[in-house]
Jmol script that loads the backbone (N, CA, C; Angstrom):
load data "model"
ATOM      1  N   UNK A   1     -21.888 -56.225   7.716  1.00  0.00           N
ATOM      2  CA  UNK A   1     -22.662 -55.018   7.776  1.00  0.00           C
ATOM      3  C   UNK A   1     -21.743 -53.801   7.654  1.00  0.00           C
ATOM      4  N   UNK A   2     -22.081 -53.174   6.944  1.00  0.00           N
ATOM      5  CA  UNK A   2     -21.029 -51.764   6.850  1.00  0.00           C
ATOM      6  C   UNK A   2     -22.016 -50.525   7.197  1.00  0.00           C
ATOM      7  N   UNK A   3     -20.954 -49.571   7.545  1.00  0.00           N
ATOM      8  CA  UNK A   3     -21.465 -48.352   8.073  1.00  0.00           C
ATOM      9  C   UNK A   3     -21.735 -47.448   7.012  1.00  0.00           C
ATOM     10  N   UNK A   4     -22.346 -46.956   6.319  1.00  0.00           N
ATOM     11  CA  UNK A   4     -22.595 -46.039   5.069  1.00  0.00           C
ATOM     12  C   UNK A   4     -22.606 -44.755   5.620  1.00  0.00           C
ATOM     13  N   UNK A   5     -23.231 -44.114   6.741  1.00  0.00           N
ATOM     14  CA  UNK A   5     -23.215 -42.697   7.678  1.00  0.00           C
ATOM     15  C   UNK A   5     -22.027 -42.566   7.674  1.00  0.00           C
ATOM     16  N   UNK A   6     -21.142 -43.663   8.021  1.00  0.00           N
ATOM     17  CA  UNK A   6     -19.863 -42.715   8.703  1.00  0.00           C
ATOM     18  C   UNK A   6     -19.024 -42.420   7.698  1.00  0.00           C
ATOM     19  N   UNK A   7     -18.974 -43.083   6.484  1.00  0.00           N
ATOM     20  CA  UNK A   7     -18.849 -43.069   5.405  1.00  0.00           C
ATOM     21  C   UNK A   7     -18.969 -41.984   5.139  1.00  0.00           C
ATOM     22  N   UNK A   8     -19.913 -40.992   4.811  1.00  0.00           N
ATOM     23  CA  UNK A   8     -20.464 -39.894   3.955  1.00  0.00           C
ATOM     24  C   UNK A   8     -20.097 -39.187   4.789  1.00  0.00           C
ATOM     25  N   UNK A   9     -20.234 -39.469   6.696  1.00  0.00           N
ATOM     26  CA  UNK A   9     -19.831 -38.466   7.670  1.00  0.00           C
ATOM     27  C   UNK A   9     -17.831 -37.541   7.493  1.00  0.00           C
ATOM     28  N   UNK A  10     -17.106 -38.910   7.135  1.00  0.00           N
ATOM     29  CA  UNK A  10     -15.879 -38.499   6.894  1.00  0.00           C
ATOM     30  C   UNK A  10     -15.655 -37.851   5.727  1.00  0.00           C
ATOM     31  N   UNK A  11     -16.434 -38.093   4.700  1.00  0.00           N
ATOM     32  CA  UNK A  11     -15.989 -37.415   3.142  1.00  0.00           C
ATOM     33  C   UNK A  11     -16.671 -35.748   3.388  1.00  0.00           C
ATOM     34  N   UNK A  12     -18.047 -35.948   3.952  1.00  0.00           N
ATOM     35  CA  UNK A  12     -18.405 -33.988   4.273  1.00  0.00           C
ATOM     36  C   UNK A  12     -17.205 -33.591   4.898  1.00  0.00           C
ATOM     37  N   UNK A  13     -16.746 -34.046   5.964  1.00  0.00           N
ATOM     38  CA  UNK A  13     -15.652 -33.570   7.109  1.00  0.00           C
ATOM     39  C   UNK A  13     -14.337 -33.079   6.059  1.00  0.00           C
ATOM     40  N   UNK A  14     -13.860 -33.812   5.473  1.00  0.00           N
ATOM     41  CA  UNK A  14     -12.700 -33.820   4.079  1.00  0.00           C
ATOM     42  C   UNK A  14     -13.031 -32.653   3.313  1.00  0.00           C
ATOM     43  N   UNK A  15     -14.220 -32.028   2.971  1.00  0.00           N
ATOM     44  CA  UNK A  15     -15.016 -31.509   2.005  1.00  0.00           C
ATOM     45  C   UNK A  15     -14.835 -29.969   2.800  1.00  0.00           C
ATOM     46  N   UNK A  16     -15.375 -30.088   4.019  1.00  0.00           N
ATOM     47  CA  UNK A  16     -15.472 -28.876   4.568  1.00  0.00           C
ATOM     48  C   UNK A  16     -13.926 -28.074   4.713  1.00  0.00           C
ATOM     49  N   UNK A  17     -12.956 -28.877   5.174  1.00  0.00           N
ATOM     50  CA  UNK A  17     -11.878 -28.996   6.168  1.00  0.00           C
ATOM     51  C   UNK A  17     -11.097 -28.162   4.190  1.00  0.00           C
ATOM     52  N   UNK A  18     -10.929 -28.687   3.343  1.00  0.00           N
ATOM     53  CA  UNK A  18     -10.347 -28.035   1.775  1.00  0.00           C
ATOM     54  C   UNK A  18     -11.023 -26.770   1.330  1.00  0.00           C
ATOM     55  N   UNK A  19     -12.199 -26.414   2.063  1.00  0.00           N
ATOM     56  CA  UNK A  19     -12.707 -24.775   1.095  1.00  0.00           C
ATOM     57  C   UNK A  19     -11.792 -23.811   1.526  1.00  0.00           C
ATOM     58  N   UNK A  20     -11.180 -24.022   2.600  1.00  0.00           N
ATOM     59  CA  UNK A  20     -10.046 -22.383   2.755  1.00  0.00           C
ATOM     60  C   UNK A  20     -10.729 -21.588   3.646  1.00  0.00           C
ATOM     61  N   UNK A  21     -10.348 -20.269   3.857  1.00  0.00           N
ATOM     62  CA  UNK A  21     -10.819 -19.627   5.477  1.00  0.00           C
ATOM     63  C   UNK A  21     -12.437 -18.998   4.657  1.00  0.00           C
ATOM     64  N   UNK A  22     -12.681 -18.361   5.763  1.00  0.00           N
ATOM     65  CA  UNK A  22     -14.379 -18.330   5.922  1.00  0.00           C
ATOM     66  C   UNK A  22     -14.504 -16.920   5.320  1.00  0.00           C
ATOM     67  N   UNK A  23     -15.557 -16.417   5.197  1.00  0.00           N
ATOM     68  CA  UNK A  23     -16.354 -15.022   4.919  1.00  0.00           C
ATOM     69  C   UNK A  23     -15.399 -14.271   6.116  1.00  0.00           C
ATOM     70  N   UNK A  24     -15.665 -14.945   7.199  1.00  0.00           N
ATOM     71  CA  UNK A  24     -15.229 -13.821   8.421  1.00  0.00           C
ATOM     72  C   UNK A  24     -13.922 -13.465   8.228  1.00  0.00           C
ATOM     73  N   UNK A  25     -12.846 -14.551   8.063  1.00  0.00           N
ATOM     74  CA  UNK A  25     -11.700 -14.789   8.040  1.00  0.00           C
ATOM     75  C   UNK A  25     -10.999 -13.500   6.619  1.00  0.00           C
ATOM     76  N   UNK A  26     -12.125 -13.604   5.314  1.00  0.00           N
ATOM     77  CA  UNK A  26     -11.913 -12.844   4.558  1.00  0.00           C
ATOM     78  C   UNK A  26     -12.197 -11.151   5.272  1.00  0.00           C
ATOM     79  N   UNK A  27     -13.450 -10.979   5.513  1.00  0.00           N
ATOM     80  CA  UNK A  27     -13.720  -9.290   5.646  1.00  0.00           C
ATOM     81  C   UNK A  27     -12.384  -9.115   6.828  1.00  0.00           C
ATOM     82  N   UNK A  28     -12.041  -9.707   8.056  1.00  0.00           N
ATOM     83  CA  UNK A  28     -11.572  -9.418   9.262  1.00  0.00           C
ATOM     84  C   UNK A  28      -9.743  -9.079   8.495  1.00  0.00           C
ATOM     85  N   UNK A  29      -9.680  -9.646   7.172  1.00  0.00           N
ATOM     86  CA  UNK A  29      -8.392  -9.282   6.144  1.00  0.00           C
ATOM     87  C   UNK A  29      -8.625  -8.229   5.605  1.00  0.00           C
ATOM     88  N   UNK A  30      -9.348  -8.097   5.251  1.00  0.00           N
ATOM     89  CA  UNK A  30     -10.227  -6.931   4.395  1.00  0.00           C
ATOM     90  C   UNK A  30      -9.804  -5.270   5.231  1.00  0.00           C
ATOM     91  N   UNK A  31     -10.599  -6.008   6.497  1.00  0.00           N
ATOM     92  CA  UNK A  31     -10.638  -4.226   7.584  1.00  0.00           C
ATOM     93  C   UNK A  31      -9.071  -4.599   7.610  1.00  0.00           C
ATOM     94  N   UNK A  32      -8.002  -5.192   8.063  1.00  0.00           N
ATOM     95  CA  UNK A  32      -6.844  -4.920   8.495  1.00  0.00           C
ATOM     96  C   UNK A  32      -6.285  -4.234   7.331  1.00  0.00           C
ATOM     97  N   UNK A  33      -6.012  -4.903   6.109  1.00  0.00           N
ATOM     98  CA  UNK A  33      -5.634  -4.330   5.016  1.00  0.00           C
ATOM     99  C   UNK A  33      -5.795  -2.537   5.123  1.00  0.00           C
ATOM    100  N   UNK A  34      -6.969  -2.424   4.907  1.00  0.00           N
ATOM    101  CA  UNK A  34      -8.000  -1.168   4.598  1.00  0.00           C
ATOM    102  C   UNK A  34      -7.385  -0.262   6.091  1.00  0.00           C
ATOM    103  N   UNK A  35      -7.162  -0.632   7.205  1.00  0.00           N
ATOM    104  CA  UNK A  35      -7.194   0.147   8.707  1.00  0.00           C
ATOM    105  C   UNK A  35      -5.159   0.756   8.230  1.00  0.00           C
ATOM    106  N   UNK A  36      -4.343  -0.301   8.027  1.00  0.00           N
ATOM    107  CA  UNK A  36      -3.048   0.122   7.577  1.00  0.00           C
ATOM    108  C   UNK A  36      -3.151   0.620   5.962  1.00  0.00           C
ATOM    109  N   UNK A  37      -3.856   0.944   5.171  1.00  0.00           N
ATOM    110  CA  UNK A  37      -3.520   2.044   4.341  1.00  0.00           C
ATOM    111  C   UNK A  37      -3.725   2.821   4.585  1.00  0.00           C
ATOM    112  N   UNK A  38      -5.481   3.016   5.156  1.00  0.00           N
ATOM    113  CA  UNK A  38      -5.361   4.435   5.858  1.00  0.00           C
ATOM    114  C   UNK A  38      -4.592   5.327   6.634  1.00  0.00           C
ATOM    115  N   UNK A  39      -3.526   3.909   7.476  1.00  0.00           N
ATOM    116  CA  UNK A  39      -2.411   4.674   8.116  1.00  0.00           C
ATOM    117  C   UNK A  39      -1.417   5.355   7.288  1.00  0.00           C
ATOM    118  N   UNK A  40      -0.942   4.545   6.287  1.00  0.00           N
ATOM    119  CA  UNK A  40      -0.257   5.173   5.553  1.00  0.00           C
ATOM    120  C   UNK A  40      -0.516   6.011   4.697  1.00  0.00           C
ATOM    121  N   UNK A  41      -1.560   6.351   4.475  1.00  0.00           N
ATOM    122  CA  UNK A  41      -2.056   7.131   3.735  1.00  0.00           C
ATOM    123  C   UNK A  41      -2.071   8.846   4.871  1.00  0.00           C
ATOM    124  N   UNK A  42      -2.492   8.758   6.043  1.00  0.00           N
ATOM    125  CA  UNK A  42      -1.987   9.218   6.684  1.00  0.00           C
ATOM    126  C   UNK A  42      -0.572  10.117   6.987  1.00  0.00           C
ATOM    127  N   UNK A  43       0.500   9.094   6.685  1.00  0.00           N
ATOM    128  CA  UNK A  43       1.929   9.800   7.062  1.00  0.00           C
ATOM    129  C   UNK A  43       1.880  10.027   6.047  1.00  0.00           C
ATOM    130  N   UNK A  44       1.564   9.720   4.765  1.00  0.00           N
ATOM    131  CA  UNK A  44       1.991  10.193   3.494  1.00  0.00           C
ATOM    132  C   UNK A  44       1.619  12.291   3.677  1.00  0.00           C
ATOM    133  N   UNK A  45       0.269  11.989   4.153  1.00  0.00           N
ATOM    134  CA  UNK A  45      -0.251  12.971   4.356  1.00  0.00           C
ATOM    135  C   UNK A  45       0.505  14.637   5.321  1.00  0.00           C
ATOM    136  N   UNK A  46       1.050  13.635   6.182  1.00  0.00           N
ATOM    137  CA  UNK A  46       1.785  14.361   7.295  1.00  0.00           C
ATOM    138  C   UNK A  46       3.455  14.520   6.293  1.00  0.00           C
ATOM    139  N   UNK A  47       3.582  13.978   5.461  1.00  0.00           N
ATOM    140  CA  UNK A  47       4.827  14.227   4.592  1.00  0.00           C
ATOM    141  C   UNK A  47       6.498  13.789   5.455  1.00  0.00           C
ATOM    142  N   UNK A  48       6.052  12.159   5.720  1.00  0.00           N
ATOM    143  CA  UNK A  48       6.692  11.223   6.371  1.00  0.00           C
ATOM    144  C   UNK A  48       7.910  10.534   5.203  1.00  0.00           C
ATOM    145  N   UNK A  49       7.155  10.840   3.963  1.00  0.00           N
ATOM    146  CA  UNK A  49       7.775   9.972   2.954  1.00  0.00           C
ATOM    147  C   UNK A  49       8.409  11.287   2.276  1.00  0.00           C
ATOM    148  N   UNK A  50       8.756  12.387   2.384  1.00  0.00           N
ATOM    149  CA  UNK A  50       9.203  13.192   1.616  1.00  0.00           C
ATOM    150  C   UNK A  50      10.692  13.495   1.279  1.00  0.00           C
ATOM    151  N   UNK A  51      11.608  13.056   2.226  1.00  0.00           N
ATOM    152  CA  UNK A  51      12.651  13.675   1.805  1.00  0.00           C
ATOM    153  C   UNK A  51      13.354  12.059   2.273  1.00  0.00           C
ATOM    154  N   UNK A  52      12.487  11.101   1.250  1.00  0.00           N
ATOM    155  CA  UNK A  52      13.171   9.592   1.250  1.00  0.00           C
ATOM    156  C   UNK A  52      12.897   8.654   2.506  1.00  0.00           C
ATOM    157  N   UNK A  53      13.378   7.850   2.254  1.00  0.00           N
ATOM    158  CA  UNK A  53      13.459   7.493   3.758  1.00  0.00           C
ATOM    159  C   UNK A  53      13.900   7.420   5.060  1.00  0.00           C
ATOM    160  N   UNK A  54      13.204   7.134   6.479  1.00  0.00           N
ATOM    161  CA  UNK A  54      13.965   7.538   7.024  1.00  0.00           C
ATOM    162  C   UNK A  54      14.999   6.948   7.546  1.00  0.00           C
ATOM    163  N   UNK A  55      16.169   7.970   8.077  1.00  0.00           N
ATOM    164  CA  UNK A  55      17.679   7.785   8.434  1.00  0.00           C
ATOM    165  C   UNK A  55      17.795   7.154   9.909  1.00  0.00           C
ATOM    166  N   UNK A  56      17.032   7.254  10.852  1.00  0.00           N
ATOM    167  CA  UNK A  56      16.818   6.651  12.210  1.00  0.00           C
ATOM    168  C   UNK A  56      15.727   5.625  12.947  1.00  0.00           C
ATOM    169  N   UNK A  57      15.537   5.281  13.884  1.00  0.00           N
ATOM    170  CA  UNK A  57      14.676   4.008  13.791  1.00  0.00           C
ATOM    171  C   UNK A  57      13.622   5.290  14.799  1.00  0.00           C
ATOM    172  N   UNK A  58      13.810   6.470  15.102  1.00  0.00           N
ATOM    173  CA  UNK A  58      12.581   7.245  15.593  1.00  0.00           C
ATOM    174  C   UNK A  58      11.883   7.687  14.318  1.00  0.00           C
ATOM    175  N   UNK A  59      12.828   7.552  13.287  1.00  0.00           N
ATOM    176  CA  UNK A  59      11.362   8.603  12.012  1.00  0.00           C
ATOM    177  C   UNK A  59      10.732   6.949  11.413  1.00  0.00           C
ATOM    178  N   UNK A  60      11.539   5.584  11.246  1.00  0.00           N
ATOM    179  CA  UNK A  60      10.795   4.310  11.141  1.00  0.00           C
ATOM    180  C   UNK A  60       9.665   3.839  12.345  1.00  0.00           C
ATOM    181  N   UNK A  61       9.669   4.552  13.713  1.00  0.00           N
ATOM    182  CA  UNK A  61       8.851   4.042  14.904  1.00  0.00           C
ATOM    183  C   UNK A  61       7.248   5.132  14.187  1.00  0.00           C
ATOM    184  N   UNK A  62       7.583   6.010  13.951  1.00  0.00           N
ATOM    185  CA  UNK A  62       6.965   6.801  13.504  1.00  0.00           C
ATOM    186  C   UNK A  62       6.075   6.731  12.988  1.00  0.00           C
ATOM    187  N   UNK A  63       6.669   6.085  11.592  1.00  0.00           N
ATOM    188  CA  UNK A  63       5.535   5.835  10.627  1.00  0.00           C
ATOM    189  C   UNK A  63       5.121   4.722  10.580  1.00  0.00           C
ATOM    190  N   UNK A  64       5.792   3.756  11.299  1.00  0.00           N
ATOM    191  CA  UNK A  64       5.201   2.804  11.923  1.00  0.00           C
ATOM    192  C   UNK A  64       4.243   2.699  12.938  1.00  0.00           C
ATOM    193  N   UNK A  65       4.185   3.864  14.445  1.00  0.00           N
ATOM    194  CA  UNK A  65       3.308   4.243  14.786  1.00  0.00           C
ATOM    195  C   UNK A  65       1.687   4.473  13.891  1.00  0.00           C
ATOM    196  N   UNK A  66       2.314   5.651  13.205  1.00  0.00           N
ATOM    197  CA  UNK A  66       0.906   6.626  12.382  1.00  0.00           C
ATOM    198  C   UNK A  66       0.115   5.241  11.382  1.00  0.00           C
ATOM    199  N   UNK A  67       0.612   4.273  10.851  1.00  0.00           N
ATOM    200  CA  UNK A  67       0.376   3.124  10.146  1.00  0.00           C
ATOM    201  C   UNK A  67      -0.789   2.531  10.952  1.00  0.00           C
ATOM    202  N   UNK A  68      -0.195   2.179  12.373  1.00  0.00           N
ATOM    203  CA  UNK A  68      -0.949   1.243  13.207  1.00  0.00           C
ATOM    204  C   UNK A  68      -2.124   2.604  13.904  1.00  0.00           C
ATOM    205  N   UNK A  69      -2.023   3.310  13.737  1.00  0.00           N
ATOM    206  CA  UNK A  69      -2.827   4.054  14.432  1.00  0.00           C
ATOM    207  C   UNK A  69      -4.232   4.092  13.500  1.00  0.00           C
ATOM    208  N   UNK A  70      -3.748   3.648  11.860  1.00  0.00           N
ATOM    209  CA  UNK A  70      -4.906   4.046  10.990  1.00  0.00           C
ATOM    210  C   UNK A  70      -5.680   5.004  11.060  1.00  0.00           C
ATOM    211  N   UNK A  71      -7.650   5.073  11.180  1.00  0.00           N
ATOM    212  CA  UNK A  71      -8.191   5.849  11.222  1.00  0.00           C
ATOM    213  C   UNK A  71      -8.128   6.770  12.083  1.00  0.00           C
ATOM    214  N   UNK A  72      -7.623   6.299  13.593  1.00  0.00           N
ATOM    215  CA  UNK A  72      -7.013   7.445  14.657  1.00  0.00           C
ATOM    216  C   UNK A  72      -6.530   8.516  14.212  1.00  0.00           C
ATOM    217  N   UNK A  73      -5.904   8.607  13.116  1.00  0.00           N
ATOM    218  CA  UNK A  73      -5.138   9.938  12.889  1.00  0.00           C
ATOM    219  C   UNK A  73      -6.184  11.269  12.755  1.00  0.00           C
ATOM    220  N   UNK A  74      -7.104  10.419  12.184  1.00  0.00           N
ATOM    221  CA  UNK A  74      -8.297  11.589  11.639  1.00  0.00           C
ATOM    222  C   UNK A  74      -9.038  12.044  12.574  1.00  0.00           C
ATOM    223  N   UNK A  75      -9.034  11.533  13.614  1.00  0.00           N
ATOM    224  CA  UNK A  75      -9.599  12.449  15.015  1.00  0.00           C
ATOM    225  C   UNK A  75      -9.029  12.923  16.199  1.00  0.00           C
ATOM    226  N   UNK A  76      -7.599  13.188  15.634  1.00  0.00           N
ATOM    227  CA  UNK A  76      -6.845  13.863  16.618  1.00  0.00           C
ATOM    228  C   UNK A  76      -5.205  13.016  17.417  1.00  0.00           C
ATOM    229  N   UNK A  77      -4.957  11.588  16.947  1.00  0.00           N
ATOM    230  CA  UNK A  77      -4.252  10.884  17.390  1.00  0.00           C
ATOM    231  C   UNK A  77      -2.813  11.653  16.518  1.00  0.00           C
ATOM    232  N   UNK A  78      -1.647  11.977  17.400  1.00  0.00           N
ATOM    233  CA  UNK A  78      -0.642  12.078  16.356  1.00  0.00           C
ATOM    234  C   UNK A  78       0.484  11.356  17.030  1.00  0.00           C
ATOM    235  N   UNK A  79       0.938  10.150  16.781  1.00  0.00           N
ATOM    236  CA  UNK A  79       1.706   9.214  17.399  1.00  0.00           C
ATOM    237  C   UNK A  79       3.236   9.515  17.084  1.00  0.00           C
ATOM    238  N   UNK A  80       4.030   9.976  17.728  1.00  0.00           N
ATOM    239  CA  UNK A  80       5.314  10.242  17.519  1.00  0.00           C
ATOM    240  C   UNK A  80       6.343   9.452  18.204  1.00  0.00           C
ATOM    241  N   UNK A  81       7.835   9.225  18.272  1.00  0.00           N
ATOM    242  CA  UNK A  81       9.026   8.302  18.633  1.00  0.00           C
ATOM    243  C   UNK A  81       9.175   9.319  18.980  1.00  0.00           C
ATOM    244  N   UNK A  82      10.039   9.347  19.865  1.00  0.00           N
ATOM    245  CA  UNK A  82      11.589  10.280  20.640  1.00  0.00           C
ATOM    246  C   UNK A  82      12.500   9.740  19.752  1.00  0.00           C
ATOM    247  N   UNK A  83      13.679  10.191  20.850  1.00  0.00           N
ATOM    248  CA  UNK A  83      14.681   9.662  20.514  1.00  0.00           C
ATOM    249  C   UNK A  83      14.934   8.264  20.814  1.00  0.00           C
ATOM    250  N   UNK A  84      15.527   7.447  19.864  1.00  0.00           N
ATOM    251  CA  UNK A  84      15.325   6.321  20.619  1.00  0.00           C
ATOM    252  C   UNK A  84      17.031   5.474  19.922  1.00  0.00           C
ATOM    253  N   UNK A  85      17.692   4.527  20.651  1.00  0.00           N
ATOM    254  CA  UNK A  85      18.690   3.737  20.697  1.00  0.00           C
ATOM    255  C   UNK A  85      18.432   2.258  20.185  1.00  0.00           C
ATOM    256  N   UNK A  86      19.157   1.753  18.945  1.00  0.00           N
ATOM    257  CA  UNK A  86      18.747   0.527  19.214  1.00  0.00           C
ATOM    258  C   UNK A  86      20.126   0.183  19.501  1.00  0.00           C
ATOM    259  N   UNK A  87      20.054  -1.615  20.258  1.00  0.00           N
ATOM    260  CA  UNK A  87      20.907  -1.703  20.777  1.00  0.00           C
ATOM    261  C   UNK A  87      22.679  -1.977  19.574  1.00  0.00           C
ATOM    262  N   UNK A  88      23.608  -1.791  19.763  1.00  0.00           N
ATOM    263  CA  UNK A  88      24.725  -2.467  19.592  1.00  0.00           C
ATOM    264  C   UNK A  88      25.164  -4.408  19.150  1.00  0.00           C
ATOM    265  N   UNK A  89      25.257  -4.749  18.173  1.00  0.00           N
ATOM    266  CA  UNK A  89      25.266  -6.503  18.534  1.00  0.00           C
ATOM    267  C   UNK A  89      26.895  -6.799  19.337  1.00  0.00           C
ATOM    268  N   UNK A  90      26.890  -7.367  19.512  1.00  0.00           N
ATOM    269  CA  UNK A  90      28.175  -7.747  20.519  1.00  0.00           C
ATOM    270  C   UNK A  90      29.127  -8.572  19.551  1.00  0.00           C
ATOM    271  N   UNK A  91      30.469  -8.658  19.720  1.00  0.00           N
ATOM    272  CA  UNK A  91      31.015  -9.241  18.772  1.00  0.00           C
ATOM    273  C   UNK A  91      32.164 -10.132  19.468  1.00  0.00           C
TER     274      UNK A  91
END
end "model"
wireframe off; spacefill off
backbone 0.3
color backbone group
């Protein structure tokens, strides 16, 4: 006697498990994508990128901040670094 259900049960399972990530998985890429250009679109705005890049890891926290802040910027968020140290490697 053979099982024919479990049969067809393992090949759907195989079937499902190869289509790749979901609708959700896509839009939830979609907004991240879309949330960090706006950031950068942002510092571009604030004229972050103007005179090259930057020379210290406070003008890189920066626009790294304003990036992650995305649409925040547009209602008042303005995310700035201090001064900041990175460390020394030891030798």
């Amino acid at each position: 006697m053979r099982d024919y259900g479990r049969r067809e049960r393992d090949y759907e399972r195989r079937a499902r498990a190869g289509r790749g990530p979901g609708i959700g998985s896509r839009v939830l890429g979609f907004l991240l994508l879309a949330w960090l250009a706006i950031g950068l679109l942002a510092a571009g705005q604030r004229h972050y990128f103007d005179s090259g890049p930057p020379l210290n890891c406070a003008g890189w926290g920066t626009i790294g901040l304003t990036a992650l802040a995305g649409p925040l910027n547009y209602v008042g968020v303005d995310p700035k670094v201090g001064d900041c140290e990175l460390p020394q490697p030891s030798r």
